[in-house]
C-alpha positions as a Markdown table, in Angstrom:
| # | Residue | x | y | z |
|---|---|---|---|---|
| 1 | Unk | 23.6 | 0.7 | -2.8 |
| 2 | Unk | 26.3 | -1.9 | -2.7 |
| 3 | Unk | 25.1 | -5.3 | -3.8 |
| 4 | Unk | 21.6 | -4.2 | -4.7 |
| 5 | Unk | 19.8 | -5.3 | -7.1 |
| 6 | Unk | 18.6 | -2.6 | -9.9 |
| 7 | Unk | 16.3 | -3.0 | -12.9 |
| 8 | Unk | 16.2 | 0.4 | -14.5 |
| 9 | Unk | 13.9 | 0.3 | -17.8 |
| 10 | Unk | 14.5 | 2.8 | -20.7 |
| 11 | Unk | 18.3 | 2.3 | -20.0 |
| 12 | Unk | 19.6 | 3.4 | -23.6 |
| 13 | Unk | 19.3 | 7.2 | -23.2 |
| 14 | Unk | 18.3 | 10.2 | -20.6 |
| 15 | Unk | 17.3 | 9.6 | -17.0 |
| 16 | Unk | 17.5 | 5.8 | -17.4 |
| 17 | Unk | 21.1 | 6.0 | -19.0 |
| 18 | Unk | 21.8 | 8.6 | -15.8 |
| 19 | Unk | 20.3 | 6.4 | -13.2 |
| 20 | Unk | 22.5 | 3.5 | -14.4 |
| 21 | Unk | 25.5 | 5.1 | -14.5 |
| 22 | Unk | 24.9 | 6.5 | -11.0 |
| 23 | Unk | 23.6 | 3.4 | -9.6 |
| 24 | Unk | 27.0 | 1.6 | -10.9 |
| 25 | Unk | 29.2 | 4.3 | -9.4 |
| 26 | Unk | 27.0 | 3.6 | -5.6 |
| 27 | Unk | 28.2 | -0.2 | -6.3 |
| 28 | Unk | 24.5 | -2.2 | -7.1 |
| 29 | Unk | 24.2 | -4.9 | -9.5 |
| 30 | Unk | 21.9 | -4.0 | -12.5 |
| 31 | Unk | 19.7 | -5.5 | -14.8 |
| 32 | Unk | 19.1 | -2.8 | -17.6 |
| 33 | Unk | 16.1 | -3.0 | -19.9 |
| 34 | Unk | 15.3 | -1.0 | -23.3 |
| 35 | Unk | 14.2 | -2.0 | -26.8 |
| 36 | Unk | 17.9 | -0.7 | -28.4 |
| 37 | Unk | 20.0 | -3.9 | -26.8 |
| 38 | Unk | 23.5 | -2.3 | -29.1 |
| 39 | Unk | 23.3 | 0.7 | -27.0 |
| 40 | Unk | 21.9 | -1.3 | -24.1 |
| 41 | Unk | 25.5 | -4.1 | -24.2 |
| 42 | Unk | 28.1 | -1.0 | -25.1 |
| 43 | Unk | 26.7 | 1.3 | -21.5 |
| 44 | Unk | 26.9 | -2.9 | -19.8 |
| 45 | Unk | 30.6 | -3.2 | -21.0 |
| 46 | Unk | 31.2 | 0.8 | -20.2 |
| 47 | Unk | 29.7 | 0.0 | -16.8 |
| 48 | Unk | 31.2 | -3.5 | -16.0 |
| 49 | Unk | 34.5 | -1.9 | -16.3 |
| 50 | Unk | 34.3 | 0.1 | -12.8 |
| 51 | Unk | 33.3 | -3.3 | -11.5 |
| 52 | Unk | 29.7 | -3.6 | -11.2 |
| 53 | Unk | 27.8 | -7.1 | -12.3 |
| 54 | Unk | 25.4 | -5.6 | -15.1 |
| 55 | Unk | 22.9 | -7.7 | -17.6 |
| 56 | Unk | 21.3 | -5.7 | -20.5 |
| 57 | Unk | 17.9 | -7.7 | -21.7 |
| 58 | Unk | 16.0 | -6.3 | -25.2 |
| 59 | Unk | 12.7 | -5.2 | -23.6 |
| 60 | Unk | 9.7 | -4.1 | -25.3 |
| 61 | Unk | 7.5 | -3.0 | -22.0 |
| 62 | Unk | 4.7 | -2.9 | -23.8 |
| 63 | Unk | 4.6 | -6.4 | -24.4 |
| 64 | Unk | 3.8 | -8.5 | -21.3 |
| 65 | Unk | 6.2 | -11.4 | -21.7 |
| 66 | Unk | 9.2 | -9.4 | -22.2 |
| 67 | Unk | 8.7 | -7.8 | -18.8 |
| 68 | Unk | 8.0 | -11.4 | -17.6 |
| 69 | Unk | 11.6 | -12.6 | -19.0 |
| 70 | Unk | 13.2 | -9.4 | -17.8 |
| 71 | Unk | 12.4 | -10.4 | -14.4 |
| 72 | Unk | 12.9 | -13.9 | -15.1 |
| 73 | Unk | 16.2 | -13.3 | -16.2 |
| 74 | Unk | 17.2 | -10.6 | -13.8 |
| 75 | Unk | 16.1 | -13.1 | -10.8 |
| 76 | Unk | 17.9 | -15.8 | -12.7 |
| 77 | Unk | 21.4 | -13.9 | -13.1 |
| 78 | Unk | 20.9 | -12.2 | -9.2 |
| 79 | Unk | 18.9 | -14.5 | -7.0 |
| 80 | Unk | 16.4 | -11.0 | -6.2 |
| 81 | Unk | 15.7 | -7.9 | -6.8 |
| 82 | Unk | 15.6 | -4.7 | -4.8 |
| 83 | Unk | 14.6 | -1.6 | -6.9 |
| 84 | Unk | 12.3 | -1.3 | -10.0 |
| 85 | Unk | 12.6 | 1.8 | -12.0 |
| 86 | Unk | 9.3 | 2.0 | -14.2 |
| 87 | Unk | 11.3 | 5.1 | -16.9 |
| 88 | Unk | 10.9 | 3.9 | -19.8 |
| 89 | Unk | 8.7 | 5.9 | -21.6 |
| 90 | Unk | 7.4 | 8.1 | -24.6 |
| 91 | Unk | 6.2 | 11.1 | -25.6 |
| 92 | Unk | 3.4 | 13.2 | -27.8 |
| 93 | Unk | 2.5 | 16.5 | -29.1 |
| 94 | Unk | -0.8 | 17.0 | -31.2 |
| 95 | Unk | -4.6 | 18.3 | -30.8 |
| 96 | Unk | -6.6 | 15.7 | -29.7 |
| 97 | Unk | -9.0 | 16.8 | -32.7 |
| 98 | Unk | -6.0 | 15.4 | -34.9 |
| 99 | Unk | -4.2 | 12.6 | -32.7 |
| 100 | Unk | -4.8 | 9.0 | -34.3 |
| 101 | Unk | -6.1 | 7.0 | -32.0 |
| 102 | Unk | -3.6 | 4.1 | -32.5 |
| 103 | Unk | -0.9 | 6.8 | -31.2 |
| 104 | Unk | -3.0 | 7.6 | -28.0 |
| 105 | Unk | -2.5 | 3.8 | -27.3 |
| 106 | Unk | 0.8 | 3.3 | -27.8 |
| 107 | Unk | 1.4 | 6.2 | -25.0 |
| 108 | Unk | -0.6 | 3.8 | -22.4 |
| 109 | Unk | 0.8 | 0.4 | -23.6 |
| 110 | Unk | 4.4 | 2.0 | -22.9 |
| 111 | Unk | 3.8 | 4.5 | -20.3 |
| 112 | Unk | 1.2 | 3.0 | -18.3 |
| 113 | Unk | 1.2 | -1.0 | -18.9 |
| 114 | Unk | 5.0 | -1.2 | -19.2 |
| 115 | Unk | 4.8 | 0.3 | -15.5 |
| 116 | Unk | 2.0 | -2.4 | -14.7 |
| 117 | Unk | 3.4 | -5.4 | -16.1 |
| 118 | Unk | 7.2 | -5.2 | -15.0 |
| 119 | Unk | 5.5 | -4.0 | -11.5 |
| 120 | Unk | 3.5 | -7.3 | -11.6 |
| 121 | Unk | 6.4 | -9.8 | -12.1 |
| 122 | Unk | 8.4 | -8.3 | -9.5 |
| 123 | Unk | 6.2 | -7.7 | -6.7 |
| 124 | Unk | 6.9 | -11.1 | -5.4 |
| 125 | Unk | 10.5 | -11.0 | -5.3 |
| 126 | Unk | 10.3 | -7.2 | -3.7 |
| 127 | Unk | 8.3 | -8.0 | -1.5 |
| 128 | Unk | 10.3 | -10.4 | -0.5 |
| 129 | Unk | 13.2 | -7.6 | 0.1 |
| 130 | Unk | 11.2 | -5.5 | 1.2 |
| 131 | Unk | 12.6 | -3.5 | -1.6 |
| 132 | Unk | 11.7 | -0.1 | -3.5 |
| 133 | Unk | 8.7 | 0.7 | -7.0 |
| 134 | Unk | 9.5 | 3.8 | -8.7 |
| 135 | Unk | 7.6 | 5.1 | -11.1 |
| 136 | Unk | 8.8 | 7.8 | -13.3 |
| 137 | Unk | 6.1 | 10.1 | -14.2 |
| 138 | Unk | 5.7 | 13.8 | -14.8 |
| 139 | Unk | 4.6 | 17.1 | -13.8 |
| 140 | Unk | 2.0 | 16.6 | -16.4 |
| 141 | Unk | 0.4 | 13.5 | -14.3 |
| 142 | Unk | -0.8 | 16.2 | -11.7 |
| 143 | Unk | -1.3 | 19.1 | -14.5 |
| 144 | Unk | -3.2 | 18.2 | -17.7 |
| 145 | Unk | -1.0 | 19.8 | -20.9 |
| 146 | Unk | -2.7 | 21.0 | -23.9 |
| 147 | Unk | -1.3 | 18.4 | -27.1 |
| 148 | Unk | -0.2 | 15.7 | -24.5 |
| 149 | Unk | -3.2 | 14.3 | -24.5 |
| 150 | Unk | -1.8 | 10.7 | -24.0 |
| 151 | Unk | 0.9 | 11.4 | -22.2 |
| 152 | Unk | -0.9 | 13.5 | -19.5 |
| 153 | Unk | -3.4 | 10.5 | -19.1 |
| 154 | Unk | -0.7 | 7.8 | -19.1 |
| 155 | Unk | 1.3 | 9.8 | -16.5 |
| 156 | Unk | -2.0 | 10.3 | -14.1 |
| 157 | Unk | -3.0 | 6.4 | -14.8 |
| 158 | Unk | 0.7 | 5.3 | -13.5 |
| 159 | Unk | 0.6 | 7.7 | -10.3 |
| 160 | Unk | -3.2 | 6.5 | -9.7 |
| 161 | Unk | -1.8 | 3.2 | -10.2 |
| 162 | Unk | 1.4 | 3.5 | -7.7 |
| 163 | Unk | -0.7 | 5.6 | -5.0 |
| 164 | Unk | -2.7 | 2.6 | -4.3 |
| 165 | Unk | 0.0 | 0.3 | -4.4 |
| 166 | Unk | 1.5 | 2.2 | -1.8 |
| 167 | Unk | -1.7 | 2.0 | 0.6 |
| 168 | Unk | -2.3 | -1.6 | -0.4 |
| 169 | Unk | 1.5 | -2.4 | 0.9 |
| 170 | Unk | 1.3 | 0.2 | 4.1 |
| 171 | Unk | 2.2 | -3.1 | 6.6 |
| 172 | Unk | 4.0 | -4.9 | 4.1 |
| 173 | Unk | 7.5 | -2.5 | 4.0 |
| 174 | Unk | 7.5 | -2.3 | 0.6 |
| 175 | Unk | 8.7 | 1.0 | -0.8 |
| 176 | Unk | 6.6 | 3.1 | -3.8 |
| 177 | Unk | 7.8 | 6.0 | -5.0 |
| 178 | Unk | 6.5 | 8.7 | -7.7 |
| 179 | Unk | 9.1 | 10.5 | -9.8 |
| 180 | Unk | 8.1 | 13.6 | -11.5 |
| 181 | Unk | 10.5 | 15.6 | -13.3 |
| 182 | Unk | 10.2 | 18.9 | -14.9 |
| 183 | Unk | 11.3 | 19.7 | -18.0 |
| 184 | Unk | 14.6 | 17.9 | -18.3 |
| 185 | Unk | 17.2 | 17.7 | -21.2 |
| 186 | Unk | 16.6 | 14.2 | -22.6 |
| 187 | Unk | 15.9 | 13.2 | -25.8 |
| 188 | Unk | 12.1 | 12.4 | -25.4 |
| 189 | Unk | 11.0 | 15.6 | -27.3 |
| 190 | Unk | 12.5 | 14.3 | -29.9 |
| 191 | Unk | 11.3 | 10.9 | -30.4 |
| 192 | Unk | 8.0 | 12.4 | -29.4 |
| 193 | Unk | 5.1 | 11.2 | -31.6 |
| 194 | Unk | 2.7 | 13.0 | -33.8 |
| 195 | Unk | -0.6 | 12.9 | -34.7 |
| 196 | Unk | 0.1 | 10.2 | -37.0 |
| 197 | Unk | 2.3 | 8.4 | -34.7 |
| 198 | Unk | 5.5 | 9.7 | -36.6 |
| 199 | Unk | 8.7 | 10.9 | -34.6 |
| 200 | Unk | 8.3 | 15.2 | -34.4 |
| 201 | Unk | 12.2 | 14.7 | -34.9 |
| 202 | Unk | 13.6 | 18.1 | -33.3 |
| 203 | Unk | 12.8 | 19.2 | -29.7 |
| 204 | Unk | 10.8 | 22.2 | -29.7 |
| 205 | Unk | 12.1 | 24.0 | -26.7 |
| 206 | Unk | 15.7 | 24.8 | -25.5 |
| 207 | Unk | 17.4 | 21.5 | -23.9 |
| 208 | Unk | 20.2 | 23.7 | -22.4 |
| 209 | Unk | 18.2 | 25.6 | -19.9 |
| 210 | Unk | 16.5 | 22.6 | -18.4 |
| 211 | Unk | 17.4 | 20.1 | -15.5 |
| 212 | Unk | 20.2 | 17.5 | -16.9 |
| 213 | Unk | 19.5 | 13.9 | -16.8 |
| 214 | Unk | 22.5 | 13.2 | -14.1 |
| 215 | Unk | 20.7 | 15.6 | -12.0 |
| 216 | Unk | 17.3 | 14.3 | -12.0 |
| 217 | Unk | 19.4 | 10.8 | -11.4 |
| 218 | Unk | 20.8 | 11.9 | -8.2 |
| 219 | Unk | 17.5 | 13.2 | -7.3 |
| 220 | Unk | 15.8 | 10.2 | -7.5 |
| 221 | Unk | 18.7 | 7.9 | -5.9 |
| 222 | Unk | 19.0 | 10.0 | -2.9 |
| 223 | Unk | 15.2 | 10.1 | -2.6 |
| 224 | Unk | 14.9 | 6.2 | -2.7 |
| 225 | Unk | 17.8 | 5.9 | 0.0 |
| 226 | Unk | 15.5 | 7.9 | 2.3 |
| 227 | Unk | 12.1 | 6.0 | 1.1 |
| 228 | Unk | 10.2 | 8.7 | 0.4 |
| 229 | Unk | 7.0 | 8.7 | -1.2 |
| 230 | Unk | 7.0 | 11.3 | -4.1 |
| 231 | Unk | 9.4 | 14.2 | -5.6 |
| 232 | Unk | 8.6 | 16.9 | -7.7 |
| 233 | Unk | 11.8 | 18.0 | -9.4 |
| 234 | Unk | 12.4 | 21.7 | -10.2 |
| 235 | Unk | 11.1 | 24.4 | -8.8 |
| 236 | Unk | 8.5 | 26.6 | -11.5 |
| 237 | Unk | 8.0 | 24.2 | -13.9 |
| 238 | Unk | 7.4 | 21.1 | -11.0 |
| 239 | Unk | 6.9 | 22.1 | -7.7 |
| 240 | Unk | 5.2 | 25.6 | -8.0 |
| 241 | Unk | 3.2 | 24.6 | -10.8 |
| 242 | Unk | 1.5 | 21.4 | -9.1 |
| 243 | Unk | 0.7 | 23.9 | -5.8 |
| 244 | Unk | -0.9 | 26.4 | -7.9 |
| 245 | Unk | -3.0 | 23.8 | -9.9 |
| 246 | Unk | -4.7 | 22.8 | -6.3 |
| 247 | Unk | -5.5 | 26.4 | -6.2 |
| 248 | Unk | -6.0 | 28.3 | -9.3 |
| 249 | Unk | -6.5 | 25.8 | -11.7 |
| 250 | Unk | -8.0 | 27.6 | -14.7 |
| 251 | Unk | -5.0 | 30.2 | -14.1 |
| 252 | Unk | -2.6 | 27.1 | -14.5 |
| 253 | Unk | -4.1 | 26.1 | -17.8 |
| 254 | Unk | -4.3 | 29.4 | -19.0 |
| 255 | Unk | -0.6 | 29.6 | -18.4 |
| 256 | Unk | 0.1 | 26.7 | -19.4 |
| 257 | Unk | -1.7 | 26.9 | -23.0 |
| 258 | Unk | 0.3 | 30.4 | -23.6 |
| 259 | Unk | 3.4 | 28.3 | -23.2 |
| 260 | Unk | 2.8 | 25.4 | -25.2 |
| 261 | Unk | 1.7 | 28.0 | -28.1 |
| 262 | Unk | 5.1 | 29.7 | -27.8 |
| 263 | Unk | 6.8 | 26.5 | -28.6 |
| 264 | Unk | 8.3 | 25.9 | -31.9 |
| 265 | Unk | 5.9 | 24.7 | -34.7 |
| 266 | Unk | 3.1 | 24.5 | -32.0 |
| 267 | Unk | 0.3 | 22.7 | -32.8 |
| 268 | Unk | -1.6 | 25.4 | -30.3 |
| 269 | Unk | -0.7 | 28.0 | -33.0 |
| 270 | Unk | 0.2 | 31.4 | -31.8 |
């Protein structure tokens, strides 16, 4: 990764904090984007210090022209680019029945259109190098999760989205890559939204028995050194789960529903 040029978005926390870190320790040059730009200039300065060239830009991906200036400026500061990390993302847990519907599109504008739009102003520039899309979705884009309406729909719109990016570019060399994690220990749960849009505050599930961010990071770098096309990340919750679905899907939502009811304050019930 020496000299190459990274924009990682939802760099202030979890996989995208991870991914930086990792990237900067492989020797790229990164251009890190989230909405918190104190958090975003302190990991810059933590980074810069083991020599890397880093930029932290305030992006909102949901609004188009701050992922236009993100690649403007990243372009500007680097002369190209040649990875994208789509991570920055969000979270939900209510009944559909309940969900505003104001909350349902916020999950897309993030989720989804940030992917789109920072995809969109750097496609030129990584075509030009021939250079590597990732997408991070989720187990839940290939297995629909009761009270994640949103987020399930957002996570199969971005890998709908990135499959045929991949088959449009088949002669052009450019690299597209899915991400799904499992469960990992991050603090999306947490900033998750509610029916009424409102942070659920406290994660509902136990964050120490889940995959850590820096794992899920190395994952993911070593699987963009070796261009490959998608990784499911742990084995129950991810890889076994998404095989299953293709075969016994009502057993996988059957399973899947008892699980999401054992969680703390479920909105499933008991």
């Amino acid at each position: 990764m020496n000299d190459k040029v990274v924009i990682i978005t939802g760099a202030s926390s979890g996989i995208g904090m991870a991914l930086a870190k990792e990237f900067a320790r492989r020797g790229a040059n990164l251009s890190l984007a989230a909405r918190n730009i104190e958090v975003l200039d302190e990991l810059a300065r933590e980074l810069m210090h083991h020599g890397s060239k880093v930029i932290a830009v305030k992006t909102d991906v949901s609004v188009a022209n701050d992922c236009l200036q993100l690649i403007r400026t990243t372009v500007k500061t680097f002369g190209k680019i040649d990875i994208l990390i789509n991570n920055a993302g969000i979270s939900m847990r209510a009944l559909f029945r309940d969900v505003e519907l104001e909350v349902l599109k916020r999950l897309m504008d993030v989720n989804f259109w940030g992917t789109v739009y920072c995809t969109k102003f750097a496609y030129p520039y990584l075509l030009a190098s021939k250079g590597s899309v990732v997408g991070i979705s989720s187990v839940t884009g290939f297995v629909g999760l009761p009270a994640r309406t949103g987020y399930s729909a957002s996570k199969f719109a971005i890998n709908g989205f990135l499959e045929t990016l991949r088959s449009e570019n088949l002669k052009s060399g450019l690299h597209v890559m899915i991400v799904a994690p499992g469960f990992t220990a991050t603090n999306i749960r947490k900033s998750a939204l509610t029916a009424n849009g409102t942070p659920q505050g406290e994660t509902p599930i136990k964050e120490e028995k889940l995959m850590s961010a820096e794992k899920v990071a190395s994952h993911i770098i070593k699987a963009i050194i070796k261009r490959k096309k998608k990784i499911i990340l742990t084995f129950i919750e991810g890889k076994l789960t998404v095989l299953i679905n293709k075969i016994f899907p009502t057993l996988v939502s059957k399973v899947a529903y008892k699980k999401m009811a054992r969680e703390n304050d479920s909105p499933l019930g008991k």
